[in-house]
C-alpha positions in Angstrom: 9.7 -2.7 -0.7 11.9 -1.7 2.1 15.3 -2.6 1.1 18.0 -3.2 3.7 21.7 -3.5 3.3 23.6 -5.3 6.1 26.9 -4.3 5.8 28.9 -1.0 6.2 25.6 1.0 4.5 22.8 -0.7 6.5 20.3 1.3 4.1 16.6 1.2 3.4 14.7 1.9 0.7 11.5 2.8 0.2 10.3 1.2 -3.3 6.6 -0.4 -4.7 5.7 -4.0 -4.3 3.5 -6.1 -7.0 -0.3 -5.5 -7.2 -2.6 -6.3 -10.4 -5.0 -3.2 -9.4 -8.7 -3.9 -10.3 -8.7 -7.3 -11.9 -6.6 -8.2 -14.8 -9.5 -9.5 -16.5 -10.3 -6.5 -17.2 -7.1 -5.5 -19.4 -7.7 -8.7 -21.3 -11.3 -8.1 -22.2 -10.0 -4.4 -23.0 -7.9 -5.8 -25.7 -10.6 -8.1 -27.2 -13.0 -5.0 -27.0 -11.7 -2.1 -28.6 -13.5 1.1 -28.2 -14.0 3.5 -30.7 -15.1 2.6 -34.4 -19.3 3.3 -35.9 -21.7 4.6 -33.1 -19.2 4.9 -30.5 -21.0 7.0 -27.5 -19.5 8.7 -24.3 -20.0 8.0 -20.7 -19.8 10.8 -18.3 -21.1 11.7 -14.5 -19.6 13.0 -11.4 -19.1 10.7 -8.2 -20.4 12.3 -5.0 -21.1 11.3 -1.6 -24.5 10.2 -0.3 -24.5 13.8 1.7 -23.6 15.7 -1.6 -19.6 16.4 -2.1 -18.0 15.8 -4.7 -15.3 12.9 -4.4 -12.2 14.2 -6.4 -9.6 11.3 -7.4 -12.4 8.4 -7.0 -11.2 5.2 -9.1 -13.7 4.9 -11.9 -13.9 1.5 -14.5 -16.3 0.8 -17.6 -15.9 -2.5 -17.1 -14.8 -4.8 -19.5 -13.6 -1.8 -22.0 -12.0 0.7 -19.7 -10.2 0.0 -16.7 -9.9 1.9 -13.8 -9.2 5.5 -14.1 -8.9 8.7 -11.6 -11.6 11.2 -11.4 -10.5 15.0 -11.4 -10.3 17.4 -9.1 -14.5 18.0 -8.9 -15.2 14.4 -9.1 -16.1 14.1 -12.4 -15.4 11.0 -15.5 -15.4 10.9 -18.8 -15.4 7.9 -21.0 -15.1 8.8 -24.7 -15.1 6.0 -28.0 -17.8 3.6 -25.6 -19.0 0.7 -28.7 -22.8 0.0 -27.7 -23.1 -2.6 -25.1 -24.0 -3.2 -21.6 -21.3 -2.6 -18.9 -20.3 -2.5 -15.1 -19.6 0.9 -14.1 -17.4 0.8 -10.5 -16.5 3.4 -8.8 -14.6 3.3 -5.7 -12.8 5.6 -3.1 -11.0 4.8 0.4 -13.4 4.8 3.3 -16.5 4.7 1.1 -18.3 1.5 0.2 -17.6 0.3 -3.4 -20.6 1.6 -6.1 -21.1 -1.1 -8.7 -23.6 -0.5 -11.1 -24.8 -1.7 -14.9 -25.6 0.7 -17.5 -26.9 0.3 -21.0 -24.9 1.8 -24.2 -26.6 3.0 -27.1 -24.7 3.9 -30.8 -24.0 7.2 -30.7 -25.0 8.3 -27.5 -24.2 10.3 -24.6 -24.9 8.6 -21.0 -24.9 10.6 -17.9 -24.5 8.9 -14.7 -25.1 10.5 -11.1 -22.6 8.4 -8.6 -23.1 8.9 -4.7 -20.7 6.5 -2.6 -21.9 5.9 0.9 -19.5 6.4 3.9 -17.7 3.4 5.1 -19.0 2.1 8.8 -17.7 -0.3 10.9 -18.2 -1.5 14.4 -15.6 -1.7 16.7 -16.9 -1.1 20.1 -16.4 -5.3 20.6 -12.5 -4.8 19.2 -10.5 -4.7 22.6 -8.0 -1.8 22.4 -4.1 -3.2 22.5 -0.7 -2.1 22.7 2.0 -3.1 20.5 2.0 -6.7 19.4 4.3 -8.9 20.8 7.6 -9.4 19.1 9.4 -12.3 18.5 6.7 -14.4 19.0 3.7 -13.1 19.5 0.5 -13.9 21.1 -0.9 -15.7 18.0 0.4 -17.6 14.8 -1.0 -17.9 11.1 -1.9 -21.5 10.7 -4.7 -20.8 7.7 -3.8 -17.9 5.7 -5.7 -16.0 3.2 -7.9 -13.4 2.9 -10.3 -12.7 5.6 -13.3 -14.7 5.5 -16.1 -11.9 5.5 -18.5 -14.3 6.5 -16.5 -15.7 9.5 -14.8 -12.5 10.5 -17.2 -9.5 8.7 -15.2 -6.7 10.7 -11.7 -7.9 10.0 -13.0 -8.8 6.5 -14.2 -4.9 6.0 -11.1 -3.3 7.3 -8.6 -5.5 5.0 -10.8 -4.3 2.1 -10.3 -0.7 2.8 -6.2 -1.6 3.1 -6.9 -2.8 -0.5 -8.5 0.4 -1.6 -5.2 1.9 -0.5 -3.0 -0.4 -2.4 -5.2 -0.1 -5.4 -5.1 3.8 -5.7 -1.2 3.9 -4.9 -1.1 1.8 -8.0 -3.7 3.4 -9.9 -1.7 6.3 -9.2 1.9 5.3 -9.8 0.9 3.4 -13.3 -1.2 6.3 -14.3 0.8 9.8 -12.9 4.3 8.4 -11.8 6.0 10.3 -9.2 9.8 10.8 -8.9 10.3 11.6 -5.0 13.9 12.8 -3.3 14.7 11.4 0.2 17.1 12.7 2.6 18.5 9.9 4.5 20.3 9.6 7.9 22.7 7.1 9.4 23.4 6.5 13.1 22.3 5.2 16.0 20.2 6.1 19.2 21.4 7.9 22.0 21.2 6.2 25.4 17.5 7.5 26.4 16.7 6.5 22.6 15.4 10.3 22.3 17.1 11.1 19.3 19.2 9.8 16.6 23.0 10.6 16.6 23.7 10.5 13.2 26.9 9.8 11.8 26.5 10.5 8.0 23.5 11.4 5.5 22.9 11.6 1.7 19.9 12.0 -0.8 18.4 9.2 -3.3 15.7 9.5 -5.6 13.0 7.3 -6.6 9.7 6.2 -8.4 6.9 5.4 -7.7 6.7 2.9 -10.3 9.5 0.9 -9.3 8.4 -2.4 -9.0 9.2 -5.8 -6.4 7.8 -8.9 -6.2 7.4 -10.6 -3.2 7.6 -14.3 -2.6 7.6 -16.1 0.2 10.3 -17.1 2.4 12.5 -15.3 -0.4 13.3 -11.9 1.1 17.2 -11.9 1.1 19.5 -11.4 -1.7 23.5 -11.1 -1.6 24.1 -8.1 -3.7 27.8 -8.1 -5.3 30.1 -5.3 -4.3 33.7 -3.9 -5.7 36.4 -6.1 -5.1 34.4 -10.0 -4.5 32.5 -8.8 -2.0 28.6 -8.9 -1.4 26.1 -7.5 1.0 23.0 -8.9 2.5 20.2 -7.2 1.2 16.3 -7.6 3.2 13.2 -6.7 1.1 10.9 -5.8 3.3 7.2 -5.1 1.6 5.2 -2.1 2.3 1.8 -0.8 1.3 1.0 -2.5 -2.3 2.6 -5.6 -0.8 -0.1 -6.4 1.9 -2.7 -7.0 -0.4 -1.0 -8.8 -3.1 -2.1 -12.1 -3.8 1.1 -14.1 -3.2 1.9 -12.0 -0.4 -1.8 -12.3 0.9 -2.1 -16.3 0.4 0.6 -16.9 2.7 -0.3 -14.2 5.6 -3.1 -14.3 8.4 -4.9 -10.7 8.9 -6.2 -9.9 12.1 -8.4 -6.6 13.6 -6.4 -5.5 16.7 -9.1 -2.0 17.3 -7.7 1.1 17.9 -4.2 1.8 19.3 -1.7 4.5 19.5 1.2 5.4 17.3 2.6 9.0 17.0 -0.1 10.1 19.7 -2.4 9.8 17.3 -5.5 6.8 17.4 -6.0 4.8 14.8 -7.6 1.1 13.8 -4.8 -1.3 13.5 -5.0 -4.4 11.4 -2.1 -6.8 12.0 -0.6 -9.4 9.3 1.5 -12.7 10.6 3.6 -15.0 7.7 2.6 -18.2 7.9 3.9 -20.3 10.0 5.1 -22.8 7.0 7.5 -20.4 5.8 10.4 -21.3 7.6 12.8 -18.7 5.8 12.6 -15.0 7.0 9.3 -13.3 5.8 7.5 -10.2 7.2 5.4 -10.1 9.7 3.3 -6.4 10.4 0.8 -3.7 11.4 -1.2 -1.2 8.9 -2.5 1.8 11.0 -5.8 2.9 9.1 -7.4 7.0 10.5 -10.8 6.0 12.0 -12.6 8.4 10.3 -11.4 8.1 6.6 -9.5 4.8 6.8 -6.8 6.2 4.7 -3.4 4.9 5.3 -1.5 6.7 7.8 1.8 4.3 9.3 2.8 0.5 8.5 5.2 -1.5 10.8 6.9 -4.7 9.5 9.4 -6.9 11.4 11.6 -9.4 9.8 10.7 -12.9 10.8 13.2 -15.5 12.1 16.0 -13.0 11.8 18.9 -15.6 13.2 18.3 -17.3 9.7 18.7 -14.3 7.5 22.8 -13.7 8.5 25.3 -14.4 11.3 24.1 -12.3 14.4 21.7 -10.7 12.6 19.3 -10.1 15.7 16.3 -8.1 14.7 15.3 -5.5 12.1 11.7 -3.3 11.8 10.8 -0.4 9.7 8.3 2.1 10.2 6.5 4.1 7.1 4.5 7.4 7.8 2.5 7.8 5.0 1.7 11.8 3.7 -1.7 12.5 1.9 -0.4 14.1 -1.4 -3.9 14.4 -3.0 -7.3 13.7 -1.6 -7.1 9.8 -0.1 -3.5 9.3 -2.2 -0.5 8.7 -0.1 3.2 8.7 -0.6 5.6 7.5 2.2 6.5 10.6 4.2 9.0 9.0 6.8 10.8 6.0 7.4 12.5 4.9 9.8 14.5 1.7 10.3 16.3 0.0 13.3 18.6 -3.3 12.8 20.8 -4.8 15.7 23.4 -7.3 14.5 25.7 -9.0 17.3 29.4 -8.1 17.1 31.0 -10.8 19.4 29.0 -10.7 22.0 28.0 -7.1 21.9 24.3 -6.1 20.4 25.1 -3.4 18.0 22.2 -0.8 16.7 22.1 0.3 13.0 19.2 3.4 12.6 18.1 5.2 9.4 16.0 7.2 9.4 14.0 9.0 5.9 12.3 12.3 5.0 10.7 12.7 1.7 12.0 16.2 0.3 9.7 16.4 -2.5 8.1 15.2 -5.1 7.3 16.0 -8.6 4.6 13.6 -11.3 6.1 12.9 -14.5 2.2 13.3 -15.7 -0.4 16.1 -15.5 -2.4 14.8 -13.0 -6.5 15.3 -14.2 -8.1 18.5 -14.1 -11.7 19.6 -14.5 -13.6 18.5 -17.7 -14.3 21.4 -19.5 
């Protein structure tokens, strides 16, 4: 969530949207299938690439008893207390095409499975290459949304699958190992060639990474009470686990834009519009995904039909820079924010802007099996 205060603060937040991570059927039939007890075996393998590395930090599920879980550092799993059964074994990892496989239990056991992932491809020679999208506006409007159809659109269907690996493992990660991360933060506004920001005051907050929002259409703006009577408008703005939650995704169109440029950098750019139902402010956006890995690397969002959020209330947009923490596991890096409200008849800029300072896991993150 990216949490805006219109006010004398104007300040953004960077916190975690709602996401069920790898099907919450799988926590129910978890509780109705307890491991452990007479005969109980153990599952253990190491997930590797079709050329031979290792994959450290894969997302690994015995599926229906265990849910998804992290390898470690050399790629390896270990599933102990396993009852005799059959199961689904799922591995997955960011720019690597999902593994789904069905192994057979025995009592007392010990089951050794070889995992090889094969590289994520997709073709975007027929994408054109764009700019930025157009804003307010646009060129096109969501008039069906859901998830990409990967029958009618396999490309765009692909890519939004690879922005759901990224949502996954940031919640993977923040329900396993949560985080606490400080960020320095910077009020001002642009200088008159928009070079840098003139800042006029800063401070520090500190957050988790398992601070949870949930969206819900239309419903982005909350008055948030102050001393003395008074309240401020606050803007949720949702970020990475957001994009591919299932409210969130039921009431947004996804489109493939190709490659474009942010930060001088090149990456494949898939763009999400609200729908055009919503007729309260929502959030429209852009996920900027690294050709070659598809990890994560910047998100814009704008807020839609700003004029009905507050009183001159002209525009606002964030931009997240995402920082790869741990192999394909991001955190936001940078934020940066820019709302213009109208004073009279004056446009007026309001800028933060975020650095994270560090961050430290509340939970040994997993190390090599012995």
């Amino acid at each position: 969530m990216l949490r805006a205060m219109r006010g004398t603060t104007h300040s953004v937040l960077l916190l975690a949207g709602a996401l069920v991570i790898l099907g919450s059927c799988a926590e129910r039939a978890e509780a109705q299938h307890r491991p452990g007890g007479s005969g109980a075996a153990t599952v253990r393998g190491v997930v590797r690439a079709t050329t031979g590395e290792a994959i450290p930090y894969a997302s690994v599920a015995l599926l229906p008893a265990f849910a998804a879980r992290f390898t470690d550092d050399s790629g390896a799993f270990l599933f102990t207390g396993v009852a005799p059964g059959t199961y689904h074994l799922v591995a997955r990892q960011v720019g690597y095409t999902p593994h789904d496989t069905s192994i057979v239990v025995e009592a007392s056991a010990s089951v050794t499975v070889a995992v090889a992932l094969e590289h994520f491809v997709v073709e975007l020679s027929a994408i054109t290459v764009v700019g930025e999208m157009a804003r307010p506006g646009g060129v096109w409007r969501c008039t069906n949304p859901g998830a990409p159809d990967s029958a009618q659109d396999p490309e765009v269907a692909a890519v939004f699958d690879q922005l759901r690996e990224n949502a996954q493992r940031y919640w993977l990660l923040a329900d396993s190992y949560p985080a606490f991360y400080r960020l320095e933060r910077r009020f001002g506004r642009h200088d008159r060639d928009w070079e840098r920001l003139v800042v006029r005051w800063t401070d520090t907050v500190g957050l988790r990474t398992d601070t949870r929002w949930r969206y819900a259409p239309g419903h982005l703006l909350a008055d948030v009470p102050l001393a003395r009577g008074r309240t401020e408008l606050q803007v949720n703005l949702p970020t990475l686990p957001d994009f591919v939650d299932p409210v969130f995704v039921q009431n947004h169109c996804f489109r493939l834009e190709g490659l474009d440029t942010i930060a001088g950098g090149r990456y494949v750019r898939l763009d999400f519009r609200a729908a055009e139902r919503i007729a309260d402010p929502d959030a429209d956006g852009s996920a900027y995904l690294d050709p070659g890995t598809y990890l994560i690397r910047y998100a814009k969002v704008w807020l839609t039909r700003p004029e009905r959020a507050a009183t001159g209330l002209s525009s606002f947009q964030a931009t997240v820079a995402f920082r790869e923490i741990l192999p394909k596991l991001v955190l936001p890096e940078r934020i940066s924010s820019v709302q213009f409200v109208y004073q009279g008849s004056q446009l007026v800029e309001f800028a933060e802007e975020q650095r994270m300072i560090d961050v430290s896991f509340l939970r040994a993150l997993p190390k090599r099996q012995p």
